[in-house]
N, C-alpha and C positions, 0 to 999 in steps of 0.2 A: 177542541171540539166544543160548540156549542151547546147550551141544555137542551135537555128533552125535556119537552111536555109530555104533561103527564095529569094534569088536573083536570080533565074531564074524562066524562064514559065514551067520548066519539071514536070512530075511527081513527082519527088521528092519534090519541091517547094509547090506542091501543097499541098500531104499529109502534109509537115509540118505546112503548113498555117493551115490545116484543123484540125490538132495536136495543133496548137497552141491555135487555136479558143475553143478547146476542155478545152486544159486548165483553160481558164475562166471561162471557164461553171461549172468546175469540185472543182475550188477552192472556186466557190461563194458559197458552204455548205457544213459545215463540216462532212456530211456523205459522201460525196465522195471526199473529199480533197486527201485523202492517192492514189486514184487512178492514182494523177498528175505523180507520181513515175514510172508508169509505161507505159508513153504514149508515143511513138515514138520520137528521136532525132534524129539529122542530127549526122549520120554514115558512114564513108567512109572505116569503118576495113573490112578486105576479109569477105566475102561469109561466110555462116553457115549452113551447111550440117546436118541437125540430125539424128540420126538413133534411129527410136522408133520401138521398139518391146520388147517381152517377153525375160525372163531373161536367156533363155535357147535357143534363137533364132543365136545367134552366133553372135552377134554385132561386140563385140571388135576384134574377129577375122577375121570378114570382113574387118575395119579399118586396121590391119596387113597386110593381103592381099592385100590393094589398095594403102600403104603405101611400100611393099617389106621389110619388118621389117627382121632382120637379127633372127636365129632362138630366141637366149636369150630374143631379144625386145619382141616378141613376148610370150612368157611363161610368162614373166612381165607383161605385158599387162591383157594377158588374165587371171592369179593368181588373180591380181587388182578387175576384172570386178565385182563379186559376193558383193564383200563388196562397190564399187562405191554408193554412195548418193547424188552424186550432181555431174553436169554435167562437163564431161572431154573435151577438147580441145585437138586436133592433128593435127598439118598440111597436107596437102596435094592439091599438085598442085595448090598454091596459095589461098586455101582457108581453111577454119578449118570444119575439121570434129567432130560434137560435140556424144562425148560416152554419152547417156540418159541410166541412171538408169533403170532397168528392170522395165517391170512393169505385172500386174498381177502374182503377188510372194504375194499379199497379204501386203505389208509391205506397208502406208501408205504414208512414208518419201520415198519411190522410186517413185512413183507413181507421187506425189506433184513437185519432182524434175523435173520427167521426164516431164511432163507439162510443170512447167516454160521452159522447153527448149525448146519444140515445140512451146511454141510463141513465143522465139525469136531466131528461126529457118530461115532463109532464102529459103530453101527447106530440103524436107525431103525421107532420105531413111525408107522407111517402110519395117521391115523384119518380116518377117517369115517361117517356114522351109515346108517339103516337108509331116509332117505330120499333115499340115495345119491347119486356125485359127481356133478356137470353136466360138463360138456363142459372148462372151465377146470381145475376142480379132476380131472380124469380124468389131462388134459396134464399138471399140475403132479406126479404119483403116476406116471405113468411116467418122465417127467422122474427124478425122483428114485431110478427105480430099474434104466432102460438108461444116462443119460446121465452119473446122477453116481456109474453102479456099485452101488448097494445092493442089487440084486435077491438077492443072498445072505444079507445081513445087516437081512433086514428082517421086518416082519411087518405085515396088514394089520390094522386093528381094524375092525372095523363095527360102532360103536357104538350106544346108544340103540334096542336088539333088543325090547324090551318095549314100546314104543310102539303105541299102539292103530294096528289095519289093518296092522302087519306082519307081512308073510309071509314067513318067516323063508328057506326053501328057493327062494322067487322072487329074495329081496332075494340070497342068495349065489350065484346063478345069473343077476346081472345083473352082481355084484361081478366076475366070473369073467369076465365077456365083456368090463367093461371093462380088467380086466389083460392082455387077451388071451396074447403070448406066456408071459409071465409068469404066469400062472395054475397054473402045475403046480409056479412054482418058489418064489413066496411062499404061505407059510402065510396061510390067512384064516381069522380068529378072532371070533365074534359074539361081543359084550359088552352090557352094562346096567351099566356103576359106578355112576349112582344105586343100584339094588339092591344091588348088594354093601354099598355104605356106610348106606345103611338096613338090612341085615339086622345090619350091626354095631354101628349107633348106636340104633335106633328099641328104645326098652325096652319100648313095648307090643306088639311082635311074640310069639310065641309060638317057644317052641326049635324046632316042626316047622316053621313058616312062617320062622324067621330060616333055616335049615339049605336050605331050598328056593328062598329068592332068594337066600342066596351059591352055591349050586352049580349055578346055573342063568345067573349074569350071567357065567359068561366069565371071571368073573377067574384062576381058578385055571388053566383053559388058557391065558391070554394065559401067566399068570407061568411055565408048563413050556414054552411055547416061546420066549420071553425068555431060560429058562435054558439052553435048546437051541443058543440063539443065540451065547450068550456062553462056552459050555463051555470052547474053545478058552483064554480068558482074553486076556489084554491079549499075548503074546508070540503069539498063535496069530490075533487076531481085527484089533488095531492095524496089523499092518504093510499087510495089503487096504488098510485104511482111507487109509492118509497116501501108499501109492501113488495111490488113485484122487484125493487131492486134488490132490499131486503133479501127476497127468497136470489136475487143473485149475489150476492155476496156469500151464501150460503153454498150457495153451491160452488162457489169459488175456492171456501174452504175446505167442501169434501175433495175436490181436486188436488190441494194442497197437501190435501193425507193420504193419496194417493203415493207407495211406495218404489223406488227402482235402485240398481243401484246396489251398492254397499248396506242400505238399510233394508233395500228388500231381503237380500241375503239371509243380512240376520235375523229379519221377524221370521222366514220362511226356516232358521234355522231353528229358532226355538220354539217356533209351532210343532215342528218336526220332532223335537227332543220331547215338547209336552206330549205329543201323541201317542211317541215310544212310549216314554213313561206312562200314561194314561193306560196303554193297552198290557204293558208288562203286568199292572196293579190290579188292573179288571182280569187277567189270567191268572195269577193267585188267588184273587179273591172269591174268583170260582171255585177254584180249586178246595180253598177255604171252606164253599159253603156247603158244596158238595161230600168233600171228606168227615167235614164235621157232622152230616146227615148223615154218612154212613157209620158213624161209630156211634148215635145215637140209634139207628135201627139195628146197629148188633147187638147194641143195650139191651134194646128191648126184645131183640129175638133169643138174648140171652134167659133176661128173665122167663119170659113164656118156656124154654125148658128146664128150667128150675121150677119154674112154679107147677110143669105136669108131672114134675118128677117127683114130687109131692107121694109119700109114700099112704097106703090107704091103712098099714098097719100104727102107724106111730106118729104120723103125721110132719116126717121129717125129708131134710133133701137127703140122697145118698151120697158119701162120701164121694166115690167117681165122680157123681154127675159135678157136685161142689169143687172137686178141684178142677175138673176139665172145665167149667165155667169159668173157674176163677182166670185159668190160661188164657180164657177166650177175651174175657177182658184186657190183660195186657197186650194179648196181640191187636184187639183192635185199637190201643191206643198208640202200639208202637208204630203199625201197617198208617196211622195219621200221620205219627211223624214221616217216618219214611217218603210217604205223598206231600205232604206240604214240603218238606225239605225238596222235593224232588221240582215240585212247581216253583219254588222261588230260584233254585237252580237253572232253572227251564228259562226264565226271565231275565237274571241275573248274565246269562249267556247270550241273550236276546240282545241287549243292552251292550254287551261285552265286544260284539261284532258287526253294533253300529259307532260305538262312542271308545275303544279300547278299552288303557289304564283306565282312565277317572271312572268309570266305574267301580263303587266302593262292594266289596264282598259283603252280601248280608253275613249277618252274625249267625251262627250255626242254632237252627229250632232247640230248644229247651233241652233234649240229651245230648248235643252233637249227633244225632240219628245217622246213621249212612246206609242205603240201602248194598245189601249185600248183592254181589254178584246171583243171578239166577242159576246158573251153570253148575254152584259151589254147593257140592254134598253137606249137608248139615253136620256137624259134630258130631261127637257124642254128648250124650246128657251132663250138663254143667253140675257140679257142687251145689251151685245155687239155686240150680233147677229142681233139682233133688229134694234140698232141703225146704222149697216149696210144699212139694207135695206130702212129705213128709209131714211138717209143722198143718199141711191142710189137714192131714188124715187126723193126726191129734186133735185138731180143733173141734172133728166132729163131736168128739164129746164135751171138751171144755170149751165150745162157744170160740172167737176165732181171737181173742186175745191172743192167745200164742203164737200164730201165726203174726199176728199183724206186728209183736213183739221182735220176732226173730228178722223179719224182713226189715223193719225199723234198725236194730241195730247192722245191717245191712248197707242201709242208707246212711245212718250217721257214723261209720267207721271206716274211715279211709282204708285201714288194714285189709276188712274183709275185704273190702271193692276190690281192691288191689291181687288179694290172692285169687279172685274170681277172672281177674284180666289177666294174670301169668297163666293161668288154667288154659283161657282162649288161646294165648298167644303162644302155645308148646307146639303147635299144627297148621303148618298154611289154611288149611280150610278154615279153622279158629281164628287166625291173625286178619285171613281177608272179614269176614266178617264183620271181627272190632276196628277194624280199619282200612274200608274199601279202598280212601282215596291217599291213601300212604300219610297219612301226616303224624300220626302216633308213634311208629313203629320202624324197626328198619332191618324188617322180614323178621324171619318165625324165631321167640325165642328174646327178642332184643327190643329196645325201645328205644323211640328218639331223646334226645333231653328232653326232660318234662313231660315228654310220651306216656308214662308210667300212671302221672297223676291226671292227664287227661282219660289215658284208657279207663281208669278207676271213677272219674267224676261219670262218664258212659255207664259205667257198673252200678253206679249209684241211681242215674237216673233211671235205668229198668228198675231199680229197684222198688225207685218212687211209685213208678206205673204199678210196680205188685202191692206197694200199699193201699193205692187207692182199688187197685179190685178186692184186697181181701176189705179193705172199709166198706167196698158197695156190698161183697158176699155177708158180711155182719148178722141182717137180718134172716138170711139163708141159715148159719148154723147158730141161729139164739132160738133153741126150740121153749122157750122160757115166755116168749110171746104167743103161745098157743091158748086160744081160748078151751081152756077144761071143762066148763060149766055148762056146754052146746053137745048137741050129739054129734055122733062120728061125722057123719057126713058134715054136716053144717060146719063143724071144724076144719074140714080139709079142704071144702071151697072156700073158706074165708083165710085160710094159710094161703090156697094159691090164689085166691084177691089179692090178698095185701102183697104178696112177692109179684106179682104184677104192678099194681100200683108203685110197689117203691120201684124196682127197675125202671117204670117209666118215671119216674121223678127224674130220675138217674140220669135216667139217658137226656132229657131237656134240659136238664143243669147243665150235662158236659160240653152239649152240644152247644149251649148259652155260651159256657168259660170257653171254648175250645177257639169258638168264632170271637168274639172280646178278646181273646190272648193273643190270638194268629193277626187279627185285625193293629191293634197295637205294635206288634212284633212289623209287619209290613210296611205300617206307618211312621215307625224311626227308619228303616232302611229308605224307603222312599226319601224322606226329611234328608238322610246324608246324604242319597244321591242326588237332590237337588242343589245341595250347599255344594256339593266338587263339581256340578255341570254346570255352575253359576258365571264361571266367567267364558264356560262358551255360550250359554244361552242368557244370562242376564241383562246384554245390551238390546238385544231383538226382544225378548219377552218385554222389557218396561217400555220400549216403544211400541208393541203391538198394543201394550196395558193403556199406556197414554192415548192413543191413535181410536181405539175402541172408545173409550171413554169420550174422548171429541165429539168422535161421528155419533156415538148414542146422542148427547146433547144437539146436538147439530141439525139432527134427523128428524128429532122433537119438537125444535124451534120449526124446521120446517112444515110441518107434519102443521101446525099451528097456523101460520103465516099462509097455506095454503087458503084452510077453512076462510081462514079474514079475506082473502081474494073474493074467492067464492062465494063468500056472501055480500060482495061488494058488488059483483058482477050480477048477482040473482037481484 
């Protein structure tokens, strides 16, 4: 490949830059590497004139004609044309006229030829004669002149204007309708190059009769609007040119990423598996933001009846209210788990029943949570539950250390946990409970191996939940933060301010950690279930990766390449 110019601001400079740019884009994959072959280079050889049309439209002997070929050259010539395959070069007036292979004759290899010349054509004589184009050869001449950009640098010929029963103002008045938009912007020129080349070869013509069929076959207007065309010259007329091929090499490429086949398949499959995925993440993490919303408005509806239950004699919470708050806390934090557990189940099933196995089981939410059957009579009141409310009513007077003590050593003692899950597990309604989905247990009374130490780690993590209520209830029973130095009343709205305010702390903090913790937790699961659906979806995902990535650049170049037409044409 030859260099690109590149050392001035012209048109030329630019296309090439924008040719060159192309190039990178083209060699970074090798479905479109081969296209680098065909991208515009810095070209200073004359002008290229094509002449496309049917194989019976009179080409080669309009080249004779605008060359004054001596009779023999000409019989040579035109003998040649019928068997031509690939495109001929002729001089004239400094530039090359190129002979394009006929086309609509059916032959494939004329056709394909005749192409490659019209794109790298510099402008183009479009011929056709006086018994005008049909329907194919109409398409092929706008083709050539919206699609591949020549409508500037073109001219129409309507050749073979002397033929008996033409009429000459019908025939350019049919020509004109089939250019439609185009008609005001291409030149249309009647021609006869037989004539011309008979009034220069034919020695038995007479000097009035030779002088009256060349100035009557057209040639000499075709060749002033030819010269019209190319005035500009190769710095003025070339750079259009290798931009509109340009934009066709481009769009050659986006064809070529263009999927079927075995790759369709698999971009379509791991579009498909992103989607899953995408839709299973955005349903927990509703679920997420939702649930965590709601355990921060129980927070806070918690507080607001703590802080009315604000007594007007002593300025404290009531023992009742303080422990049936504290309950309410846990439960709103367990009723979280429960739902997010339940949403990631929800998805994990979703997944389970388009992709089977590899779908990897999320890790069970922060207690193993299960929600219990609805159906299932509650127990009776746990040990543990007990010694809640117990350790709460004490706390009333000694501030909630004790509680928060007792439930602590709860949490850190495998024993107690342990005795609190043989407790559950004495009573099917107890066993369903600690273990809706059988995996602890193996029925009332008994445990699976290791059952024992899961049902207790479950025991522990209620337990945690009860720590952190009796931590939020703290400022509930530390009557030791009352302001004494204010009068009564002043006292007891500034007790149920502040038990206000910290509730709502409360509740935005959890709501903060609950969404951060759930968010994380989702986002490893996600993460493995990409790594196990890797080898169904990683050959179609890095081709759709790569193919995107092309056509963004590609689209860009074009989106560019356009504008330089554009303003080549304005």
């Amino acid at each position: 490949m030859g260099p690109r110019l590149t050392t001035d601001e012209g048109p030329s400079a630019r296309v090439l830059a924008l040719s060159a740019r192309a190039e990178e884009v083209l060699n970074a994959h090798p479905r479109t590497r081969n296209l680098t072959a065909s991208l515009p280079q810095a070209d200073t050889s004359p002008l290229r004139i094509a002449l496309l049309g049917p194989y019976s439209a009179g080409k080669s002997m309009l080249i004779a004609a605008l060359r004054r070929l001596p009779a023999a050259e000409v019989e040579e010539l035109v003998d040649a044309a019928p068997k031509t395959q690939e495109a001929m070069l002729h001089p004239w007036n400094g530039v090359s006229l190129v002979d394009l292979p006929g086309t609509l004759s059916g032959n494939g290899e004329h056709s394909a030829a005749a192409r490659r010349g019209v794109r790298g054509a510099d402008a183009l004589m479009i011929v056709t004669t006086s018994e005008l184009p049909g329907e194919a050869e109409t398409k092929a001449i706008l083709q050539a002149l919206e699609t591949d950009g020549f409508a500037d640098r073109s001219v129409v010929v309507v050749n073979k204007m002397s033929a008996e029963n033409s009429d000459r103002d019908v025939v350019l008045n049919e020509i004109r309708k089939r250019l439609g938009p185009f008609a005001d912007r291409v030149p249309i020129v009647p021609t006869d190059a037989r004539d011309y080349v008979d009034a220069a070869n034919d020695p038995e013509l007479s000097d009035e009769h030779r002088e009256l069929l060349a100035s009557e076959s057209g040639i000499d207007a075709l060749t002033a609007e030819l010269r019209r065309i190319l005035a500009p010259g190769v710095e003025g007329v070339r750079p259009k040119a290798q931009a509109c091929e340009l934009l066709r090499v481009l769009a050659d490429a986006e064809q070529l990423w263009e999927l079927d086949g075995e790759e369709l398949d698999a971009a379509q499959t791991a579009k498909k598996a992103e989607e899953s995925v995408s839709r299973a993440k955005e349903g927990v993490m509703d679920a997420l933001e939702r649930e965590s919303e709601v355990v921060a408005s129980r927070i806070r509806t918690a507080g607001g009846r703590v802080a009315d239950s604000v007594s007007e004699k002593n300025v404290v919470v009531p023992v009742d209210i303080a422990v049936a708050v504290t309950g309410e806390l846990v439960d709103a934090r367990t009723d979280f788990d429960v739902r997010f557990s339940s949403s990631l189940r929800a998805a994990f099933d979703a997944l389970v029943a388009q992709y089977g196995d590899g779908v990897p089981e999320p890790e069970d939410w922060v207690n193993d949570v299960d929600s219990p059957e609805p159906t299932l009579a509650a127990p009776t009141e746990s040990p543990y539950k007990g010694a809640i409310r117990e350790a709460a009513e004490k706390a009333a007077k000694a501030g909630a250390g004790r509680l928060y003590d007792w439930i602590k050593k709860v949490a850190d003692s495998s024993e107690r946990a342990a005795a609190v899950a043989d407790w559950l597990n004495k009573t099917r309604a107890g066993q369903r409970v600690l273990d809706a989905r059988g995996k602890i247990t193996n029925g009332v009374g008994k445990f699976k191996p290791w059952g024992k130490g899961k049902a207790a780690d479950k025991v522990t993590g209620w337990a945690g939940k009860a720590q952190w209520a009796v931590a939020v209830m703290g400022p509930v029973l530390d009557v030791k933060s009352v302001v004494q130095d204010q009068s009564k009343w002043m006292a007891i709205n500034k007790r149920r301010q502040a038990l206000r305010d910290h509730f709502t702390e409360v509740a935005l903090g959890q709501r903060t950690d609950l969404a951060d913790a759930g968010e994380r937790h989702l986002s490893e699961w996600i993460a493995e279930m990409e790594r196990s659906l890797s080898d169904l979806t990683h050959p179609g995902a890095q081709l759709s990766a790569a193919r995107e990535t092309a056509l963004k650049e590609i689209r860009s170049l074009r989106d560019e390449v356009e504008k330089l037409v554009g303003q080549a044409t304005d």
